[in-house]
VEXDREN-2710 file (C-alpha; in Angstrom, 1 decimal):
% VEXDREN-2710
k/r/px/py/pz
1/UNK/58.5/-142.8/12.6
2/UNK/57.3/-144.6/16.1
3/UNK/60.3/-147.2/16.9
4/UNK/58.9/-150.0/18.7
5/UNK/60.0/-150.0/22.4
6/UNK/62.6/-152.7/21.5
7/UNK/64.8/-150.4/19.4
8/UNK/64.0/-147.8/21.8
9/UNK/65.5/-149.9/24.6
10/UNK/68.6/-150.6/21.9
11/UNK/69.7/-147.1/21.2
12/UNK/69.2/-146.1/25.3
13/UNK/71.5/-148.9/25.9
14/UNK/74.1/-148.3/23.3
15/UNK/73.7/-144.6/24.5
16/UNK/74.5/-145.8/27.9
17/UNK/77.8/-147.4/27.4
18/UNK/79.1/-144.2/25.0
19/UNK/77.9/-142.4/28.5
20/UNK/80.3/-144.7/30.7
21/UNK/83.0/-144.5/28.2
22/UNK/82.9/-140.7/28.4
23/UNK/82.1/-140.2/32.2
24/UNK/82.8/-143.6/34.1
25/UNK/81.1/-142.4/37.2
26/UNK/78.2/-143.0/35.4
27/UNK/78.2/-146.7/36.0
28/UNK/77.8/-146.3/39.9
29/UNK/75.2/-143.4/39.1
30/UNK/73.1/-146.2/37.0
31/UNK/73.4/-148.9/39.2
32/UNK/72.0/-147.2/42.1
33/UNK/69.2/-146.0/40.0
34/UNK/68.4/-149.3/38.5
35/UNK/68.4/-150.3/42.2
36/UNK/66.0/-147.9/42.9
37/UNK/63.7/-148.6/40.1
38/UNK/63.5/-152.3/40.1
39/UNK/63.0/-152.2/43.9
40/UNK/60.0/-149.9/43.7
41/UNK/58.9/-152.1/40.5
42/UNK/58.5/-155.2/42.7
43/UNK/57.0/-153.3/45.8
44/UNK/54.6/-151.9/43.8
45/UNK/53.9/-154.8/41.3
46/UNK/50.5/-156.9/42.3
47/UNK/50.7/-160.5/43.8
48/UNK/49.9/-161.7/40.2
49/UNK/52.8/-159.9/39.0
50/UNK/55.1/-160.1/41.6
51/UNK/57.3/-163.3/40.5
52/UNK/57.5/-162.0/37.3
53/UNK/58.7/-158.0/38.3
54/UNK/61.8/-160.3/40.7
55/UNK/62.7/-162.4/37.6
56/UNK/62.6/-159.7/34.9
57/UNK/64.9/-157.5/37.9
58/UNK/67.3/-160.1/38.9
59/UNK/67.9/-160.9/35.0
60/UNK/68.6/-157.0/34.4
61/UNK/71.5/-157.2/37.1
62/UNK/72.6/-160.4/36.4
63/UNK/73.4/-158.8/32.7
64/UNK/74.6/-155.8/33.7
65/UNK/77.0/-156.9/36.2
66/UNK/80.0/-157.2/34.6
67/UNK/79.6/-154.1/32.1
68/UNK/79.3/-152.6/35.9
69/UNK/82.2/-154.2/37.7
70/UNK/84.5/-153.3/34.7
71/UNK/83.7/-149.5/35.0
72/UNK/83.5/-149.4/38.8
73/UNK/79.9/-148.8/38.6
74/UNK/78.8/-151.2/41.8
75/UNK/79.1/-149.9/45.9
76/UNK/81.0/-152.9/46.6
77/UNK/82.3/-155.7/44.1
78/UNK/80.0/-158.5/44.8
79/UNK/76.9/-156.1/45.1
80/UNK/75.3/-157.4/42.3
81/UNK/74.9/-161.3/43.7
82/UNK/73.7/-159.1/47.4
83/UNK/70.9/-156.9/45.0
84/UNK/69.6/-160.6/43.7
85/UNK/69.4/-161.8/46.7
86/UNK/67.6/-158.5/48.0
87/UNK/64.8/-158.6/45.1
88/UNK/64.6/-162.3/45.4
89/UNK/63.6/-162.1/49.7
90/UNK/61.4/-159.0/48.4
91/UNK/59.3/-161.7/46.3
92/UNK/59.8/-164.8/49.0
93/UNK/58.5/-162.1/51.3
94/UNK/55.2/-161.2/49.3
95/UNK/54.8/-165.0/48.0
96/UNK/56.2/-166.7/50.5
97/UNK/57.9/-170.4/48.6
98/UNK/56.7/-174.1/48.1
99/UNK/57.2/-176.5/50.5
100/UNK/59.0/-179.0/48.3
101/UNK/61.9/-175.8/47.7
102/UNK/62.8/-176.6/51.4
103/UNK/65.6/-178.7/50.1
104/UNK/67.3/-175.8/49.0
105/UNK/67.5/-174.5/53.0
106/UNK/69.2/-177.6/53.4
107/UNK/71.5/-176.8/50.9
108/UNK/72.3/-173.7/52.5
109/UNK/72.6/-174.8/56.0
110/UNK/75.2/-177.4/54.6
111/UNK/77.2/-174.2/53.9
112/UNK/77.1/-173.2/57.2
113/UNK/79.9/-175.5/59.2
114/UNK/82.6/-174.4/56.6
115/UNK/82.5/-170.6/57.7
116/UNK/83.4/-171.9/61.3
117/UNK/85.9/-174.1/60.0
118/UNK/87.1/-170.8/58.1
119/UNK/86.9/-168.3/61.4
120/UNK/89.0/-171.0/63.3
121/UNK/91.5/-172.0/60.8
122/UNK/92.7/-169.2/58.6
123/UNK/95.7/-167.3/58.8
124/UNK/95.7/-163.8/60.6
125/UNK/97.2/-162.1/57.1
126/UNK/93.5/-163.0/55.9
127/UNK/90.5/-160.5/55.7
128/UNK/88.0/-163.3/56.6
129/UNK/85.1/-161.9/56.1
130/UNK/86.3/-160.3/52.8
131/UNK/87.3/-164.5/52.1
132/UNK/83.7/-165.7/53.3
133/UNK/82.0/-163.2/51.7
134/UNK/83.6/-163.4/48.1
135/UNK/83.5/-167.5/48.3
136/UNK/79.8/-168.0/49.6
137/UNK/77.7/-165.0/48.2
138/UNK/77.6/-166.9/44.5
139/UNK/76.2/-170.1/46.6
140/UNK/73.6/-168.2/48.5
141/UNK/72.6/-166.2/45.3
142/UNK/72.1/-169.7/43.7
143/UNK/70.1/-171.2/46.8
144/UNK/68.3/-168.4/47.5
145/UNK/66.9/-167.7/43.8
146/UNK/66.2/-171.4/43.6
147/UNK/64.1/-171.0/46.8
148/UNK/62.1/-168.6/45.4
149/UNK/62.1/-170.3/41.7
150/UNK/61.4/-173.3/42.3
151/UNK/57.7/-174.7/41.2
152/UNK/56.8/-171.0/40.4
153/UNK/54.6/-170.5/37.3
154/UNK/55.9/-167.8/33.9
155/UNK/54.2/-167.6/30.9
156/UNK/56.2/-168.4/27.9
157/UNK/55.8/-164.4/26.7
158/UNK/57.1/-163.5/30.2
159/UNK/60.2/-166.1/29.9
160/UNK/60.6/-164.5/26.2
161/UNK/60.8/-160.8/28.3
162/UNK/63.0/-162.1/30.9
163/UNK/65.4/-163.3/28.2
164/UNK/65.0/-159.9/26.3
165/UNK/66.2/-158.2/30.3
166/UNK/69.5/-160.1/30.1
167/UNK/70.1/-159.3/26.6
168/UNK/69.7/-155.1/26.9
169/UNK/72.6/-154.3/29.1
170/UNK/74.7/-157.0/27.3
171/UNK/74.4/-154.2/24.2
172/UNK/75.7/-151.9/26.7
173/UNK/78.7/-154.2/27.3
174/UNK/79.0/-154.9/23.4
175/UNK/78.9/-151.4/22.2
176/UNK/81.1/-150.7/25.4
177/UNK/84.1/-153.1/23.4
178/UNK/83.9/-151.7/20.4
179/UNK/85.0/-148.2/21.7
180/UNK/87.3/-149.4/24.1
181/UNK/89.2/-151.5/21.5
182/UNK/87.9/-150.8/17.7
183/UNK/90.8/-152.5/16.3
184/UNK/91.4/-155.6/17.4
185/UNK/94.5/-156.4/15.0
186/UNK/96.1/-153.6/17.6
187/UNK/95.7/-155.9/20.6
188/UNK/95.6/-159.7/19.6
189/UNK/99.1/-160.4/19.3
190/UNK/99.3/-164.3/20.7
191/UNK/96.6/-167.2/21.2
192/UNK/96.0/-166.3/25.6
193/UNK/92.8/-164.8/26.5
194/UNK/92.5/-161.2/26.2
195/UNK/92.1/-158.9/28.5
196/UNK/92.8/-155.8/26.1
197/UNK/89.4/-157.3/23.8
198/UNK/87.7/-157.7/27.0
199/UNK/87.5/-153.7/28.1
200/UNK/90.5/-154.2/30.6
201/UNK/88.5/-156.7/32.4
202/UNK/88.3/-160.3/32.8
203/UNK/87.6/-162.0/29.7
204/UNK/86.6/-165.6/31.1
205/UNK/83.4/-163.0/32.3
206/UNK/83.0/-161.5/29.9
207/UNK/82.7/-164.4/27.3
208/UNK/80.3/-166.0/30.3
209/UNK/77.7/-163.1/30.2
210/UNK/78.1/-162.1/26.0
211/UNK/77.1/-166.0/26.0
212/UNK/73.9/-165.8/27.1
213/UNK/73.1/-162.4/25.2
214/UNK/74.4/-165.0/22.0
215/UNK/71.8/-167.7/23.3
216/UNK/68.6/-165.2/23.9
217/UNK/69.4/-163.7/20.2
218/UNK/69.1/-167.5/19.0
219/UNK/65.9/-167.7/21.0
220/UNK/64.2/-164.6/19.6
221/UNK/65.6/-165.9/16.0
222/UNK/63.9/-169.7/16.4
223/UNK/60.7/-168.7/18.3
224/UNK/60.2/-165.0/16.2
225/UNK/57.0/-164.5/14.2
226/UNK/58.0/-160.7/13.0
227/UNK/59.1/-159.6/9.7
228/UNK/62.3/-160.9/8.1
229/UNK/63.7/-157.5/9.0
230/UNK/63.7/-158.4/12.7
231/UNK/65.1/-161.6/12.7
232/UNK/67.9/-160.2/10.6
233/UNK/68.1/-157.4/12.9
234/UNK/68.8/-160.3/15.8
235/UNK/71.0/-161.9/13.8
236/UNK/73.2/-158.9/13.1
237/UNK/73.1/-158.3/17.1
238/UNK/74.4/-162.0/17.2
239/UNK/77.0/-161.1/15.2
240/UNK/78.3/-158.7/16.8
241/UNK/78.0/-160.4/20.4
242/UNK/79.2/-163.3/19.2
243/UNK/82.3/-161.1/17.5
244/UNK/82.8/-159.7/20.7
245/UNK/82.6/-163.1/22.7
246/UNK/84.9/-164.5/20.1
247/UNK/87.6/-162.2/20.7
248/UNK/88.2/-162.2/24.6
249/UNK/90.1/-165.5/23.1
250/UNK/87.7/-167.2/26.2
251/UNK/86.5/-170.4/24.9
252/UNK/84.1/-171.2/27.7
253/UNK/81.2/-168.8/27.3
254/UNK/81.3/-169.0/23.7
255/UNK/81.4/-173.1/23.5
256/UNK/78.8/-173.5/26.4
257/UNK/76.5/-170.5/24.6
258/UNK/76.8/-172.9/21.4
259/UNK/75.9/-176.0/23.5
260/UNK/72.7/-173.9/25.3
261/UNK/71.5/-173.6/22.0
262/UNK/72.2/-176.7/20.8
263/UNK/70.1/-178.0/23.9
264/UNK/67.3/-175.5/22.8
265/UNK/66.7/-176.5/19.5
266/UNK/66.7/-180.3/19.5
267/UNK/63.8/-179.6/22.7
268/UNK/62.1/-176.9/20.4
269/UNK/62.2/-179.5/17.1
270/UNK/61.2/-182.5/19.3
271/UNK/58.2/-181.2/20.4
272/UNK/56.6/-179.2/18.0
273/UNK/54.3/-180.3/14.4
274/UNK/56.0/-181.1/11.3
275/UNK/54.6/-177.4/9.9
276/UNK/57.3/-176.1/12.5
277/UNK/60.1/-178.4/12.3
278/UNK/60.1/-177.4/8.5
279/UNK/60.3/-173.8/9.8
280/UNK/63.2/-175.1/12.5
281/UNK/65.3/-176.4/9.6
282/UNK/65.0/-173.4/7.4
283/UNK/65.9/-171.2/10.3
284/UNK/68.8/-173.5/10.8
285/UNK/70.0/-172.8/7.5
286/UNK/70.0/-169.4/7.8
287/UNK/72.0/-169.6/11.6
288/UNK/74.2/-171.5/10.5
289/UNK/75.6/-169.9/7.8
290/UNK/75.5/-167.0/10.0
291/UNK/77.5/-168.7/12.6
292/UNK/80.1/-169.9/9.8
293/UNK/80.4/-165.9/8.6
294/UNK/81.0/-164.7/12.1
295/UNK/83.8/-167.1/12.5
296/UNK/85.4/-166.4/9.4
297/UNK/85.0/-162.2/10.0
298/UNK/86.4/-162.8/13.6
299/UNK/89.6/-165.4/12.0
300/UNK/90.3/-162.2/9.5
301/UNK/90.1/-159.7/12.5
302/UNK/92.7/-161.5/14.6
303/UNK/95.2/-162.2/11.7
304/UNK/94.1/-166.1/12.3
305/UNK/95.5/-166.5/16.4
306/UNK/91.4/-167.3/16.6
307/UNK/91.8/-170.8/14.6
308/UNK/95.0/-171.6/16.9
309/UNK/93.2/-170.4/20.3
310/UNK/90.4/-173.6/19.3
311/UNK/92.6/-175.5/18.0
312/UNK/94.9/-175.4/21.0
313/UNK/97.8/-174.3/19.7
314/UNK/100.2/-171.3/20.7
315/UNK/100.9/-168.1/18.9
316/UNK/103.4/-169.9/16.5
317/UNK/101.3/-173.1/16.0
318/UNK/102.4/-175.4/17.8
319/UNK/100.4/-177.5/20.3
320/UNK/99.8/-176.3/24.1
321/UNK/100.4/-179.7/26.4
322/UNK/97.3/-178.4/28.3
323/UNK/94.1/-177.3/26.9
324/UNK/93.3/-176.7/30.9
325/UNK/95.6/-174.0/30.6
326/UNK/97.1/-174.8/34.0
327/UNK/93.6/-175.7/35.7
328/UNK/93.9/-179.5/36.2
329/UNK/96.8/-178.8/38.8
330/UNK/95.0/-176.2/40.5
331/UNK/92.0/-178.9/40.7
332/UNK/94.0/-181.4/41.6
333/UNK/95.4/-179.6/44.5
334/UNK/92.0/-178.8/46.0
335/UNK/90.8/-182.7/45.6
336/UNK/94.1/-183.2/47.9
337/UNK/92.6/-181.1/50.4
338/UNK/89.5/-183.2/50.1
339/UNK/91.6/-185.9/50.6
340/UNK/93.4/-184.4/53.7
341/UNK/90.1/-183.2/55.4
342/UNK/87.5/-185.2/54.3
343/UNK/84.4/-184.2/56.5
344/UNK/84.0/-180.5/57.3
345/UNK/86.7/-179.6/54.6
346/UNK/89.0/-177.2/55.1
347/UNK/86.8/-173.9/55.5
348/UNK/85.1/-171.0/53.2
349/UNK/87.7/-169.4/51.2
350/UNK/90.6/-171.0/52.4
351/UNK/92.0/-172.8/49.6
352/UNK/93.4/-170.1/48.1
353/UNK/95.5/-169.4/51.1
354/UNK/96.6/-173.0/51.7
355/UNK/97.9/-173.3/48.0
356/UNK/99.6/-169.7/48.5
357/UNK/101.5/-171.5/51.5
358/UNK/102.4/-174.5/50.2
359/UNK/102.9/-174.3/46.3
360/UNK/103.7/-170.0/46.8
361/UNK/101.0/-169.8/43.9
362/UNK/97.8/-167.6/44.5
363/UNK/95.8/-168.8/41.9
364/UNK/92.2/-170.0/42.0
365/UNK/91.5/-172.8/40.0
366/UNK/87.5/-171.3/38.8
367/UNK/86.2/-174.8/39.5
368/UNK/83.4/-174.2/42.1
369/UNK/82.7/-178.4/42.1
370/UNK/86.1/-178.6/43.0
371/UNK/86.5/-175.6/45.5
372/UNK/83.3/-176.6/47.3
373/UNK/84.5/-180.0/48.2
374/UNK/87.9/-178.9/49.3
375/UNK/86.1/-176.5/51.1
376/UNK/83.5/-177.7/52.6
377/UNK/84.3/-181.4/52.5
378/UNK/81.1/-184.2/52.8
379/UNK/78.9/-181.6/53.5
380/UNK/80.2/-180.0/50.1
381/UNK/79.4/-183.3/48.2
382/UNK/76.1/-183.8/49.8
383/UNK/75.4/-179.4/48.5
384/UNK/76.5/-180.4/45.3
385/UNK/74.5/-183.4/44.8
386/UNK/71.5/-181.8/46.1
387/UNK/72.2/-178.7/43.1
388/UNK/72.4/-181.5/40.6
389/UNK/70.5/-183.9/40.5
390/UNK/67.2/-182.0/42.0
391/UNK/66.4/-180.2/38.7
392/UNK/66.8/-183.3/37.1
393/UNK/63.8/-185.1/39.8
394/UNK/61.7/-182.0/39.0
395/UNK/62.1/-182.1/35.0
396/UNK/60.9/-185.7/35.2
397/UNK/57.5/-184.9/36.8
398/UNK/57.3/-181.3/34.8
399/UNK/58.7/-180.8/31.5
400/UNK/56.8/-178.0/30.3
401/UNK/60.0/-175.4/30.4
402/UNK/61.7/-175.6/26.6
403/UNK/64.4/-174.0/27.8
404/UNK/65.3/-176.4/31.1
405/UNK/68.6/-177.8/29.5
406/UNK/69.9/-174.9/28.2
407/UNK/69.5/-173.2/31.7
408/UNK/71.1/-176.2/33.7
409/UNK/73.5/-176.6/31.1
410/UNK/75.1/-173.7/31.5
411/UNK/75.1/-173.5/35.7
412/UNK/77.0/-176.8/34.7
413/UNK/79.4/-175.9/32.3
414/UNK/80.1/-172.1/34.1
415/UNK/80.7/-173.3/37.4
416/UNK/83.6/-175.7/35.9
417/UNK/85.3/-172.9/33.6
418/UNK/84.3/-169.5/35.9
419/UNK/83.3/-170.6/38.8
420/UNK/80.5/-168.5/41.2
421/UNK/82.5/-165.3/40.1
422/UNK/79.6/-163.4/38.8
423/UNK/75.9/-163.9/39.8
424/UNK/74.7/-165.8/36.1
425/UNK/75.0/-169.1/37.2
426/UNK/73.4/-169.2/40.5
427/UNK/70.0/-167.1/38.8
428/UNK/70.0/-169.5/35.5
429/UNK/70.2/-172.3/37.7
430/UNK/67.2/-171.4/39.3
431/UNK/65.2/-170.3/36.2
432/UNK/65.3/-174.3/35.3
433/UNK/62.9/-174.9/38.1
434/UNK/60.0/-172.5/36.8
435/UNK/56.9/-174.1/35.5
436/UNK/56.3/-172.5/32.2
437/UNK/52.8/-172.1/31.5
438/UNK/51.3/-171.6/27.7
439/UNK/49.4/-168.6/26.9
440/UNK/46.9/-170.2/24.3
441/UNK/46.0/-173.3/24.8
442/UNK/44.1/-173.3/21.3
443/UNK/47.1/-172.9/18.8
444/UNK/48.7/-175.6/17.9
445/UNK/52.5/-174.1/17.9
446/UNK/54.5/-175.0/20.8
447/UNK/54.8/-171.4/22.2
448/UNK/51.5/-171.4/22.8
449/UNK/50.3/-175.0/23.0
450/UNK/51.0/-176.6/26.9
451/UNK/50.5/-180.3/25.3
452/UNK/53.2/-179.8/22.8
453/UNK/56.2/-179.8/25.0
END
């Protein structure tokens, strides 16, 4: 029986992580292969090609990362954001950028003063370039892929193989779980997120990247014209992603993967013929009640602390006083630096050390809206405005990408739960300024239909 190269992909991936389980130097062995191959993919890959080789590349890492980082599988721990970055000038290089993307140097250079405030102003027990680097390599992953990204043309099938690059390593990551904790009655034992569920690593991560696999699943469900077998082949996958996401007991990546589909569907339904919004509303059906068994299976599978983790509640039931779960101090603390220095701010990966001095808590509060205006100060405002509200100029004259809100969405919603801490929310944010192009213009369906969306 010939497989088709999907399932092949599938069983090489699950393959992979029972590899990395066995022999974990076989992470770093696959990541500087991958490295390899991808970097000779885009070299090689024609001027018609190229954008697409970067995105497909840079969507492979940005899923793979943290099954890497969790197995010691990178050179250094932020190599993934710095192998982006790498691909991303490889294309910029071949294809040069459009001239409207220049706002997105400007971005950049208003990074700039806060590493001199950081060389002048921190502490001697600081490693600052360790500091600068770790604080502004998620920022310049973000501007730098939005450089490239923005204004650039993908087909919708390219898009639909993009999506399909994030999602193959995140099987890695899933099948990865299950071995290192099959039973997850022997590890839930209160309502905190779960670092036990999450392979040893950090499960506000791990829920982040096991999001978007749960989002590109729901994609591939909604926009699939196979067989019934393969859209209830996805939406077993889903399960068991969404199992997986469920039980790191971090509610971020599961409710914004929820609200990225949420955003994808009502686009999907508002712009296509009735004939397909019939087909939406079946499909709905279906995911839904998929949804609603997923839920109940993961409830069972943590003797119920799932319910009382959503419900805000501790291991006995009773409320929590903060669903922040500690973050609105550590926010408010960095707005009070704001406050103290309001115009250059008070340096790149310095907060941490200020709150370490004057509360004696090393803690980072995961807010990157928050960190970059303590940080940076007006200049941090002026960066942040700039990342927000630009997509939105650009979706007013352009609003061909279907998936626009479910990409911003979720730079949005991560950078406020997880921060810059992984490369995902920099490279989504910049696949909401691609202009997605239709393949045939003569069918009337919206995958294929440019004057439908």
């Amino acid at each position: 029986m010939n497989l088709p190269l999907y399932f092949k992909l599938l069983i090489f991936h699950v393959a992979l992580a029972i590899g990395v389980f066995v022999f974990k130097p076989l992470a770093l062995i696959y990541f500087l292969v991958t490295t390899v191959f991808f970097s000779y993919r885009i070299i090689k890959a024609s001027k018609k090609y190229k954008t697409f080789y970067v995105l497909l590349s840079c969507a492979y890492v940005v899923g793979i990362e943290v099954f890497l980082r969790m197995n010691g599988g990178t050179v250094f721990y932020e190599a993934s954001k710095y192998l982006i970055i790498l691909f991303m000038l490889m294309g910029l290089f071949s294809n040069s950028f459009s001239n409207q993307a220049l706002i997105y140097i400007v971005y950049l250079l208003l990074l700039i003063p806060g590493v001199f405030v950081a060389v002048t102003e921190m502490g001697y027990e600081t490693n600052i370039r360790k500091a600068i680097a770790f604080n502004l390599s998620g920022p310049v992953c973000l501007g730098v892929s939005a450089l490239f990204c923005y204004r650039r043309n993908v087909t919708l099938s390219q898009i639909k193989m993009i999506l399909t690059a994030f999602l193959l390593p995140l099987v890695s990551l899933t099948a990865y779980l299950f071995l290192y904790s099959p039973d997850l009655k022997d590890v839930i034992t209160g309502t905190g997120s779960n670092f036990a569920a999450s392979g040893g690593f950090g499960p506000n991560q791990v829920a982040t990247v096991l999001g978007i696999g749960i989002f590109v699943l729901a994609v591939k469900f909604f926009l699939s014209k196979e067989g019934v077998f393969f859209r209830l082949f996805d939406l077993l996958l889903l399960g068991l992603l969404g199992f997986r996401a469920l039980a790191t007991f971090s509610r971020g990546g599961v409710i914004t993967a929820v609200i990225m589909i949420l955003c994808f569907i009502g686009l999907y339904y508002l712009k296509v013929n009735l004939k397909t919004k019939f087909r939406i509303k079946f499909s709905l059906l279906i995911f839904s009640g998929a949804l609603i068994f997923i839920w109940l299976v993961s409830s069972i599978q943590t003797s119920g602390f799932l319910d009382k983790r959503y419900a805000n509640q501790d291991a006995a039931g009773r409320e929590k006083e903060d669903i922040t779960t500690g973050r609105t101090d550590l926010v408010a603390f960095e707005l009070n630096e704001f406050m103290e220095h309001p115009f250059l701010g008070i340096g790149v990966g310095k907060i941490k050390e200020n709150r370490l001095n004057e509360t004696g808590v090393l803690a980072a509060s995961h807010n990157e809206v928050s960190r970059i205006v303590a940080e940076h100060g007006l200049l941090g405002i002026l960066a942040f405005l700039i990342l927000l509200i630009n997509p939105l100029i650009y979706r007013l004259k352009n609003n061909q990408n279907i998936f626009f809100f479910s990409f911003y969405f979720f730079w949005l919603l991560t950078i406020n739960h997880s921060a810059m801490r992984i490369a995902a929310p920099g490279f989504v944010y910049a696949l909401c300024l691609l202009n997605v192009t239709y393949d045939k213009p003569k069918e009337k369906s919206i995958e294929n239909n440019p004057s439908t969306v």
